[in-house]
Structures are given as C-alpha cells and as structure tokens.
N, C-alpha and C positions, 0 to 999 in steps of 0.2 A: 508477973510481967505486964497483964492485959491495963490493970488499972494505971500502971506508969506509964504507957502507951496514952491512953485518955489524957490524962494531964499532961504530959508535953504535946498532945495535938489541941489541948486546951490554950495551953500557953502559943500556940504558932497560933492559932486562929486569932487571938487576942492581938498578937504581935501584927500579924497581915494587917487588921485593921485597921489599928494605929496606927500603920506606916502608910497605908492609905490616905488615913485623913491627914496625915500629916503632908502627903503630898499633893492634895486638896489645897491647902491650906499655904502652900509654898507656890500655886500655880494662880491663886488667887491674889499672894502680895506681889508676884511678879507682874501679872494685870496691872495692880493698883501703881505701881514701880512705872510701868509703863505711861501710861494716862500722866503720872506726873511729871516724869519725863518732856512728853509733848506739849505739856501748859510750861513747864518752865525754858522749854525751846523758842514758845509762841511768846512770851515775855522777856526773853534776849531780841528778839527780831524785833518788837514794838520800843526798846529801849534804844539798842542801834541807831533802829530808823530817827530817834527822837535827837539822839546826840549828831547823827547826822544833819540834820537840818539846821541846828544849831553851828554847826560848825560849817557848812555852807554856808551859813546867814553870817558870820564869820570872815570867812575869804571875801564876801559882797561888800562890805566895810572896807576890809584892807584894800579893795580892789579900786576902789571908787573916794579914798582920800586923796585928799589934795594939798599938800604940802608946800610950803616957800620953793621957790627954786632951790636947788641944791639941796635939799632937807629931803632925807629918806622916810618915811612912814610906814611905821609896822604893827599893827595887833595883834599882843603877845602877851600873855597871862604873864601878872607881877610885873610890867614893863608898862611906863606909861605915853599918850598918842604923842605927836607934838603939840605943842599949845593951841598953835596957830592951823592947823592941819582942820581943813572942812570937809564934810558930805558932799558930792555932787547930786543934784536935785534928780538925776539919775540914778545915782546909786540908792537913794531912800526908796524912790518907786520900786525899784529891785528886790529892795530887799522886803519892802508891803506885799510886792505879787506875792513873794517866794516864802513867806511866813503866814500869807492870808490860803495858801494852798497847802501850807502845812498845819494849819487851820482842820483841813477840811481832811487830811488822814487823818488827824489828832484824833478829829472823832470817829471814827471807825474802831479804835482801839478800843479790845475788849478787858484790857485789863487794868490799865493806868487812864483812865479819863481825863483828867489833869493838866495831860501836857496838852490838849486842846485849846485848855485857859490859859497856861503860860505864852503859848504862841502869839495866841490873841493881847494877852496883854504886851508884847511886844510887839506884835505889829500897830499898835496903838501907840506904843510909844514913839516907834519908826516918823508914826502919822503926825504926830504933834513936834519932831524933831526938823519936821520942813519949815 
C-alpha cells in the first residue's frame, strides 16, 4: 500500500503545481485584459471628442447660412446646401476659433495624432472661404 501512497501524493503534488501556475498565468492575462481595456477606453474618448468637434463645427455652418428669404437651409449628409445660401463672415471666424482650439486638443491625443492635422486643414480651409 506504502508505494501507492507515494504515487498518488506524487500525482497531487504535480497537480498542485500545475494548477498554481495555471493560475499565475490566468491573473497575469487578466492584468494584460485589463491595461487593454483602458487603452481602448482612452481611444473611444479621443475618437468622441474628435467626431464631436466635427459635428459642432457642423451646427456652426448650419447655424450661421444665410438663405434667400423664404428658403430654409440645412446641412445634412447626402442632401445638398441651397445654391445661393452664403457664410456669415461671422460664422467663418466661428468656426476658425472653434477648429483652431480643436487644433490645440488634437495634439494632446496620445493615440491618433492625425486628427490634429485634419482640423488644421480645415480650419484653413474655413480661412480661405472668407
């Protein structure tokens, strides 16, 4: 009986181990699980923020056309302005603060660099639309 005794305490000890490192090994992808987690949290809020600006610089257009009498004005993806429908020289400065300040989070952004240079070239384009 003694030597059957051995080998199954051989076998548990083996087993312990194993399930040890396997639980090592489950607390460390939960870590890594995490960490990535919070990078892709942190790159939803910098995408957000980017389409928000956008879409404020958006309303600042709609807001600030100027339309014939009687002629409604609206900027609406796949719908186009009216022909005759101008900028208020007001509205451009608006929308240059409002994209030269979205500029200036752009660069903060640790993950998309990018949309720094897309703002800018829109506010550039703003600039040359007056």
């Amino acid at each position: 009986m003694y030597p059957r005794r051995e080998i199954f305490t051989g076998i548990v000890k083996s087993k312990t181990q194993e399930l040890n490192g396997l639980k090592a090994d489950v607390a460390e992808l939960d870590e890594n699980r995490a960490e990535e987690a919070e990078e892709f949290e942190q790159r939803v809020l910098e995408h957000n923020e980017a389409t928000s600006v956008i879409t404020e610089a958006r309303r600042i257009f709609t807001e600030n056309l100027q339309a014939p009498a009687g002629e409604s004005v609206f900027v609406q993806k796949s719908k186009r302005v009216h022909p005759k429908a101008k900028l208020t020289a007001e509205g451009i400065s608006l929308v240059q603060k409002h994209l030269n300040a979205a500029v200036k989070r752009a660069n903060k952004f640790t993950f998309r660099k990018s949309w720094g240079k897309f703002f800018k070239a829109l506010a550039t384009i703003a600039t040359r639309a007056e």
